[in-house]
C-alpha positions in Angstrom: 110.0 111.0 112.9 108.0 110.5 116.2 104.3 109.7 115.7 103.3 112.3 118.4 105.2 115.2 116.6 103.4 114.3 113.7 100.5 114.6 115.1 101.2 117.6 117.0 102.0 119.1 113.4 98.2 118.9 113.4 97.2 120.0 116.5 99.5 123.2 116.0 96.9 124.9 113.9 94.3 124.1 116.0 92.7 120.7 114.9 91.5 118.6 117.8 91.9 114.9 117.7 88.1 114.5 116.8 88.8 116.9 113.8 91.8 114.8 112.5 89.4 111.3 112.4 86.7 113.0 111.0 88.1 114.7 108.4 90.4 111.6 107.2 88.2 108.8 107.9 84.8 110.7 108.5 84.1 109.2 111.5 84.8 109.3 115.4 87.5 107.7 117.2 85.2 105.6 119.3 83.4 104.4 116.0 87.0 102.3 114.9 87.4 98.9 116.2 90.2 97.1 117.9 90.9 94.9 114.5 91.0 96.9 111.3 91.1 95.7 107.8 92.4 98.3 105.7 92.3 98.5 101.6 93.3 100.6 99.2 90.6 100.0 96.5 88.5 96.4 97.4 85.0 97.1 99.0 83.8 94.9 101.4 80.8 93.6 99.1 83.3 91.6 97.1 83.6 89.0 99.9 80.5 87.5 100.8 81.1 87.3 104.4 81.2 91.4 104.0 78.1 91.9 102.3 76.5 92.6 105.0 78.7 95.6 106.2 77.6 98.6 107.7 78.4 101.6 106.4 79.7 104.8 108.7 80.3 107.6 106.0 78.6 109.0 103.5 78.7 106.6 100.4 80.2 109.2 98.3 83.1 109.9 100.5 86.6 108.9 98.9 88.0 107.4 102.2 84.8 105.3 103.5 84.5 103.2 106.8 82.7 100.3 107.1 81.7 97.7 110.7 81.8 93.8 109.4 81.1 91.6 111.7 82.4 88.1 112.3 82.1 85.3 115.2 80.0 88.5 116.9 83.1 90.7 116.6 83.2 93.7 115.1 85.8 94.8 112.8 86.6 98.4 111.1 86.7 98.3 107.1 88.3 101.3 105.4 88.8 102.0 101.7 91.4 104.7 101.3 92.3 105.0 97.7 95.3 103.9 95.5 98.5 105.3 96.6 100.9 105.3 99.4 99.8 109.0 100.7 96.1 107.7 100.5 97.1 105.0 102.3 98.8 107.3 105.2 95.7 109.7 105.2 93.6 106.3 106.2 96.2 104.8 108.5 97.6 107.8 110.6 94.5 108.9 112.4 94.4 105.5 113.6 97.5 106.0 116.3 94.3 108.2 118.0 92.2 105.3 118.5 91.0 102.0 120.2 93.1 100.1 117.0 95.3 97.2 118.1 96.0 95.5 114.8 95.3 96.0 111.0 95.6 93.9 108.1 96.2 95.5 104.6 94.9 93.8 102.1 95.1 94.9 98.1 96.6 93.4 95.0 100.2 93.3 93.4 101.8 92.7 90.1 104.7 89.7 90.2 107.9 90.1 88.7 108.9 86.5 88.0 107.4 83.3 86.2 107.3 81.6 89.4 104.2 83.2 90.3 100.8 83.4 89.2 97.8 85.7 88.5 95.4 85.3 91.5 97.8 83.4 93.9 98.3 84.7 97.3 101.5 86.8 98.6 102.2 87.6 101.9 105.5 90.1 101.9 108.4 89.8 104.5 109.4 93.5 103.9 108.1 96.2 101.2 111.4 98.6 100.0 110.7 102.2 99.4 109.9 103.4 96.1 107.2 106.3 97.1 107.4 110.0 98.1 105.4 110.1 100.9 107.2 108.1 103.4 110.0 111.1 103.1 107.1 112.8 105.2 107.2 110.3 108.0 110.4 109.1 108.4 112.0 112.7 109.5 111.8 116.0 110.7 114.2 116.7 107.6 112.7 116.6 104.3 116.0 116.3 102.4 116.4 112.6 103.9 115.9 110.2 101.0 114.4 106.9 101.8 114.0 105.6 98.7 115.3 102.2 98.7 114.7 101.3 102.3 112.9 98.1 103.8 110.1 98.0 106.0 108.6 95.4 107.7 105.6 93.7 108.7 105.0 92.6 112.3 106.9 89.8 112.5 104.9 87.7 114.9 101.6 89.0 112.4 103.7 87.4 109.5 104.6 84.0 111.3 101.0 83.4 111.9 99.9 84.5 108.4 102.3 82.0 106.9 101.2 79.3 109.3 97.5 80.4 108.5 98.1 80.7 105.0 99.7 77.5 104.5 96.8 75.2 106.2 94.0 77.0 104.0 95.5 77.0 100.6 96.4 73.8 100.6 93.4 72.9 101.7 91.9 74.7 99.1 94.7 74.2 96.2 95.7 77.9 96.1 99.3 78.9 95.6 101.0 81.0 98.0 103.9 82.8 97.9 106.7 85.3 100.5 106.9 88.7 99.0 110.0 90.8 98.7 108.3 93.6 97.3 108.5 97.2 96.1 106.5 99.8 96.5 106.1 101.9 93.8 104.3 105.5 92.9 103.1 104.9 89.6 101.8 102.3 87.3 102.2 103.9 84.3 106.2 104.7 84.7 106.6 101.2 86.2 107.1 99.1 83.4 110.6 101.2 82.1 112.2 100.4 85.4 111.2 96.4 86.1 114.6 95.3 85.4 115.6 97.6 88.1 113.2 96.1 90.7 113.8 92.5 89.7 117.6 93.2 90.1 117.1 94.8 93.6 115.8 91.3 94.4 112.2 92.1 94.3 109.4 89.4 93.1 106.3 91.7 93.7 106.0 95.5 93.0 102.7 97.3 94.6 101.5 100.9 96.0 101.5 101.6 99.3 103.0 99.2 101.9 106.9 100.6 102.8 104.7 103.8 103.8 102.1 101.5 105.7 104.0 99.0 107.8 106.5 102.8 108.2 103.4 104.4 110.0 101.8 101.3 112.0 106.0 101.2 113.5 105.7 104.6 114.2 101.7 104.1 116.0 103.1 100.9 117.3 100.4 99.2 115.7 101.1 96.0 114.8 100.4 95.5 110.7 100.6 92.2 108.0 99.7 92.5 104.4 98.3 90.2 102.1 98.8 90.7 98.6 96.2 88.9 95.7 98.1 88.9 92.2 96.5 91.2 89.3 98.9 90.5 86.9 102.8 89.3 85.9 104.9 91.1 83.3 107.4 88.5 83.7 104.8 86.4 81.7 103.6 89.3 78.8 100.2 89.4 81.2 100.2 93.0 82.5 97.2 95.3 83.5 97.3 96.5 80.2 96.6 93.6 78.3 97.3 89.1 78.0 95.5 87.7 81.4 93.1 85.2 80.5 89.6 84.5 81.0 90.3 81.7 83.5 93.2 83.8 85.3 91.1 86.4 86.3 88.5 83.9 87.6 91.2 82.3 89.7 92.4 85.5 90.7 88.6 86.3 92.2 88.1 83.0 93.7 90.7 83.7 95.6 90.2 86.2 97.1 86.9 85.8 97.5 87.0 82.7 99.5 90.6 82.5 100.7 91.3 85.7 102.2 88.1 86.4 104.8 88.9 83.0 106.0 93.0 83.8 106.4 91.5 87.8 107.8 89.5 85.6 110.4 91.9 83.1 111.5 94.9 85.8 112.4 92.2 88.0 114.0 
C-alpha cells in the first residue's frame, strides 16, 4: 500500500485534505506541530508538565487535540481511542501535515515474571495481531498480515534507550526492550497467551504493528513507550490481583518519568 493511494482513496469522493484533518482530528493541518505525542487513552492532565494544555477541539470530541508546550516549543497532543483502527484514524491524516516525528505513548500488559507493573517498555518491533493493518498494507484485502513485525524508527529507538537508561536509573525505575504483540481484544486475550509467549513475545498491547505500519508508509519517523498495567504471568491482570503499591508505582512513573524521556528525544 502507498500512503498517497490511500489517501487518494479519500480524495476520490470528493474530500479535500482540510476535510480529511478535520473530520479525523477536528482540526486544521496548520494547527498540528512538527513533534507529536500521540495516545490512545492518557490525557495530557495526568502529567503535570501537561496541565496546562491547550485544547483545539471540542471537549466532547472522541479524537481530541491538544498544544503543550515545553522549553517554548510547541508540541501536538492527540487522544485517539483504544484500538489499532482508532489509532490509524489519529495517525493517517498526519502524512498531510507539518509532522516530523511522533511518539506513542499508552500502556501494555507483560507476559513474563521478569517484568513489573508500572516499569517502563520501550518495544524493538510490535507483530501483527489486529485487522486493520490488512487495510494498509495492500491494495488486496485477502493479504493476511497477521503475524508480521513492524518496527520503530530505529535511530528514535537508539536514543530512547540511551534516554531511558540515564533517567531511570537515575530515578530507580525499571526498564525493559519490548517484543510485543498487538492484539484486538482484551477480553479474548487471555485464551491465547501461551500462544503469544511462545511466538517470543514479553508484552501484548493495542495498536502499535498498525502505528509504526502507517508512520513507514508517511515516512514519519515513530518510537513507542509502553507503561505496564498489569502481568498475567504473575496472577495480576486488569481484571483483578495488582496491589495498592503497584498501581502507585505504575503512576509515578509515568507521571514523572515519561515527560522527562518525551522531552529529552524531542
Amino acid at each position: 500500500m502507498d500512503y498517497t493511494h490511500l489517501i487518494n482513496g479519500m480524495k476520490k469522493y470528493n474530500a479535500t485534505e482540510i476535510d480529511i484533518l478535520k473530520h479525523s482530528l477536528g482540526v486544521l493541518p496548520e494547527q498540528i506541530n512538527e513533534n507529536v505525542i500521540i495516545a490512545p487513552s492518557w490525557k495530557p492532565d495526568i502529567f503535570i508538565e501537561f496541565r496546562e494544555a491547550e485544547v483545539l477541539t471540542n471537549p466532547n470530541r472522541f479524537i481530541s487535540v491538544w498544544n503543550v508546550e515545553s522549553n517554548n516549543e510547541v508540541i501536538s497532543y492527540i487522544r485517539t481511542g483504544y484500538g489499532a483502527s482508532m489509532i490509524l484514524e489519529g495517525l493517517v491524516p498526519l502524512g498531510l501535515t507539518n509532522c516530523k516525528k511522533i511518539i506513542f505513548i499508552g500502556s501494555a500488559g507483560a507476559l513474563n515474571t521478569n517484568i513489573n507493573i508500572g516499569d517502563l517498555v520501550i518495544p524493538e518491533f510490535s507483530v501483527c495481531g489486529d485487522g486493520a493493518s490488512r487495510y494498509i498494507s495492500s491494495d488486496d484485502l485477502t493479504r493476511d498480515v497477521f503475524g508480521e513485525k513492524e518496527y520503530p524508527n530505529k535511530q528514535l529507538f537508539d536514543l530512547a534507550i540511551s534516554k531511558a537508561k540515564d533517567i531511570c536509573d537515575e530515578h530507580n525505575i525499571r526498564w525493559h526492550i519490548g517484543k510485543n504483540f498487538s492484539i484486538d481484544t482484551i477480553a479474548a486475550q487471555f485464551a491465547h497467551i501461551d500462544t503469544l509467549t511462545n511466538m517470543g513475545c514479553n508484552v501484548v498491547e493495542m495498536e502499535t504493528a498498525a502505528a509504526f505500519r502507517i508512520a513507514r508508509l508517511m515516512d514519519i519517523p515513530m518510537l513507542a513507550l509502553f507503561n505496564i498495567s498489569d502481568n498475567v504471568s504473575t496472577e495480576k491482570s486488569l481484571v483483578t490481583g495488582r496491589t495498592q503499591e503497584e498501581k502507585e508505582y505504575r503512576e509515578y512513573t509515568r507521571r514523572e518519568l515519561f515527560p522527562k524521556i518525551i522531552f529529552s528525544i524531542l
